[in-house]
N, C-alpha and C positions, 0 to 999 in steps of 0.2 A: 504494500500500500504506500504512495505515495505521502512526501507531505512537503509544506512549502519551503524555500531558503528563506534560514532565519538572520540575525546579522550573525549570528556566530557560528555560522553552516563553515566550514573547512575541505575543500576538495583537498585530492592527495595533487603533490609538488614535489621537486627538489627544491629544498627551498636553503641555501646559502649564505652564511655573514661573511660579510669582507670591510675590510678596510683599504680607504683611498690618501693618500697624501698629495695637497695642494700644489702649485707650483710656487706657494710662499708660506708652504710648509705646516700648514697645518693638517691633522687626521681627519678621515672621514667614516663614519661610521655606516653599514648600510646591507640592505639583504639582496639579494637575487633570488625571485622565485620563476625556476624554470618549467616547460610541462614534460611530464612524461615520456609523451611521442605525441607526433602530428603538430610539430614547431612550425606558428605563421609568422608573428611579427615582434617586437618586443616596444615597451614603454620605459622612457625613464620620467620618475614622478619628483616633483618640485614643492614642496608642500608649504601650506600656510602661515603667516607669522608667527615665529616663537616665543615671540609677547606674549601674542594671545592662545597659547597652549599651542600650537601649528606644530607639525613634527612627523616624520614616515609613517607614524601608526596611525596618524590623521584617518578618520572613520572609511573615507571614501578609499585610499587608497591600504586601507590592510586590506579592504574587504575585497577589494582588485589583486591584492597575492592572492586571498586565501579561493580567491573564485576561478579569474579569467587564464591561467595555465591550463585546466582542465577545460574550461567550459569553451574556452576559443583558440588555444594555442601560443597563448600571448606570455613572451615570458616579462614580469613585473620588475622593473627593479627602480628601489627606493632604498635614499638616505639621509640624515639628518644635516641639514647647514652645519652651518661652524658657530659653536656655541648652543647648540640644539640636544636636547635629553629626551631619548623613549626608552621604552624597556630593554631598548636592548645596549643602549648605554648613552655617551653623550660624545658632538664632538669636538674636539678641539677648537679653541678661538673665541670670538663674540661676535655676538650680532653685528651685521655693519649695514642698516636699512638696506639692505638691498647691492650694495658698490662692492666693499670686497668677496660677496656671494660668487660674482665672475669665478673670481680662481677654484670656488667651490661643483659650480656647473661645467666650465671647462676643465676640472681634473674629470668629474663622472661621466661626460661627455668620451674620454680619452679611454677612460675604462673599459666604456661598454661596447668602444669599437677594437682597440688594440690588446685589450686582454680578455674580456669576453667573445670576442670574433663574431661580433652582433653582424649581419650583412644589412637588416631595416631597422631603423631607430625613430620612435617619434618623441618627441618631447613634451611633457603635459604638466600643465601646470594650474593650481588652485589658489586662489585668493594673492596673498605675498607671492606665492611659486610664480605666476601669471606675470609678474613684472619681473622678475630672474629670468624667466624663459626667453621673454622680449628684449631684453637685454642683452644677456648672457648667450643663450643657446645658439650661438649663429656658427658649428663645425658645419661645413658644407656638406658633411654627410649624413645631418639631420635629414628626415623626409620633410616634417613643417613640426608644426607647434596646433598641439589639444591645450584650449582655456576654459577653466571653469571657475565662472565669478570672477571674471575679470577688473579690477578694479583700477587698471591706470593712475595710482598713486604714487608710485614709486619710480615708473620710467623716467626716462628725459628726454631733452629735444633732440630728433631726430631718432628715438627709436622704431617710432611705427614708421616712420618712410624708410626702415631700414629696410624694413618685410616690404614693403609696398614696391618697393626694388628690388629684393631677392624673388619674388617671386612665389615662391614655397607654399604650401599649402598654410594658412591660418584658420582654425575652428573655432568659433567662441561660442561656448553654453552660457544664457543669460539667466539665472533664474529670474519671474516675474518680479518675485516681493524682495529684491536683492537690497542690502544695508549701501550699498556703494554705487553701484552701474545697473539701472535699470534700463528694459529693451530700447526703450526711444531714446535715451542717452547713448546706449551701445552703437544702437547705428549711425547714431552723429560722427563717435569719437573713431568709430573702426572703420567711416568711408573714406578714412585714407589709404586703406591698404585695400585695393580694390578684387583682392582674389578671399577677400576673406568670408567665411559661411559663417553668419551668424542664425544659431538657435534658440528662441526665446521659449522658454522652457514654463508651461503654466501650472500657477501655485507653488513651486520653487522658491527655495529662499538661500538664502547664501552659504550655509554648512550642508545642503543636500540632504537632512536628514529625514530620514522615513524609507523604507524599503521601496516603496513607488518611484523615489526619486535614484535610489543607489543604483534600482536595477537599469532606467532610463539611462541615469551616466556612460554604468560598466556596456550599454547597447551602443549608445551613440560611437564608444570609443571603440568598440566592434566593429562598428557598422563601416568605421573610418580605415581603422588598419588591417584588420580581416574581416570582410565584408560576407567570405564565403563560409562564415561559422555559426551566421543569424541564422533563425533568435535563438537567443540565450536562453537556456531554460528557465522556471522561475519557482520548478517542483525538482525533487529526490526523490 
């Protein structure tokens, strides 16, 4: 008999800790969950301000370890900024609003292609992640950038015409009731970069929480990087 995924539903993974050091030296703490068999694509996940509790066990993205290896092929990997604590430890440094996080995205960036031998990488990013990604993520051998709850606080000038010039694929999930960017704001501030899909996501609110909305995310970011593994289940 079947029954629904709950938030603490676990599919089987390889699932991996590693550590990254910066190019100005500081550690990085961080997991890799791989699938089994039938490998499509992989995410690296950027996660929310560590002010405000933000950090790789961030709800949205354990529940993308603990899920989309199995369920889509996707392998997950998540780590903690510099100055960042989850349970699997903390990492080296302090917070640096967003400017020294660079060296932090461009070592994980370095990882998942030269030591993990990733051949698709996308880079996804939530809340604070969102403005690191835009910033930061620019190895040429990114595919594009996944944004959820974008909130453009933290960029600077010239970051969106950076995308708007590379080209690259940009996705932005807008929740409705978002604390920051809502839809009509989104498509103000994001018609600069004219390849961008924007999703406005209804009854969403800016930490995605509710199963309704986790399973929508973990779909959308299916639907983007392996398209061929829809839909997701939403029973065991």
């Amino acid at each position: 008999m079947s029954e629904p995924i709950r938030p603490s539903t676990i599919f089987p993974a390889t699932r991996t800790p590693f550590t990254v050091t910066t190019a100005d030296g500081e550690v990085l703490i961080g997991e890799v969950s791989t699938p089994l068999s039938n490998p499509t694509s992989a995410i690296l996940c950027c996660h929310p301000n560590p002010t405000g509790g933000g950090m790789m066990d961030s709800h949205i993205y354990k529940k993308a370890s603990n899920r989309l290896p199995a369920m889509a092929g996707i392998t997950v990997i998540r780590f903690n900024t510099r100055g960042t604590t989850s349970e699997a430890g903390t990492s080296t440094g302090s917070y640096d609003n967003g400017r020294a996080e660079k060296y932090d995205v461009e070592a994980m960036a370095t990882y998942c292609f030269d030591e993990l031998k990733l051949k698709e990488l996308w880079v996804i990013g939530w809340s604070f992640g969102t403005s690191i990604a835009i910033s930061h993520a620019r190895d040429s051998r990114i595919k594009g950038l996944i944004l959820l709850s974008p909130t453009l606080l933290d960029i600077v000038e010239g970051d969106l015409e950076f995308w708007a010039a590379d080209g690259r694929p940009v996705i932005a999930l807008i929740p409705e009731h978002d604390d920051y960017l809502k839809p009509d704001a989104a498509r103000t501030r994001f018609a600069v970069i004219p390849q961008t899909e924007l999703i406005a996501v209804d009854g969403a609110k800016h930490l995605w929480v509710g199963e309704p909305y986790v399973h929508r995310v973990l779909s959308e970011i299916t639907r983007i990087v392996a398209p061929e593994r829809l839909p997701l289940p939403t029973e065991i």
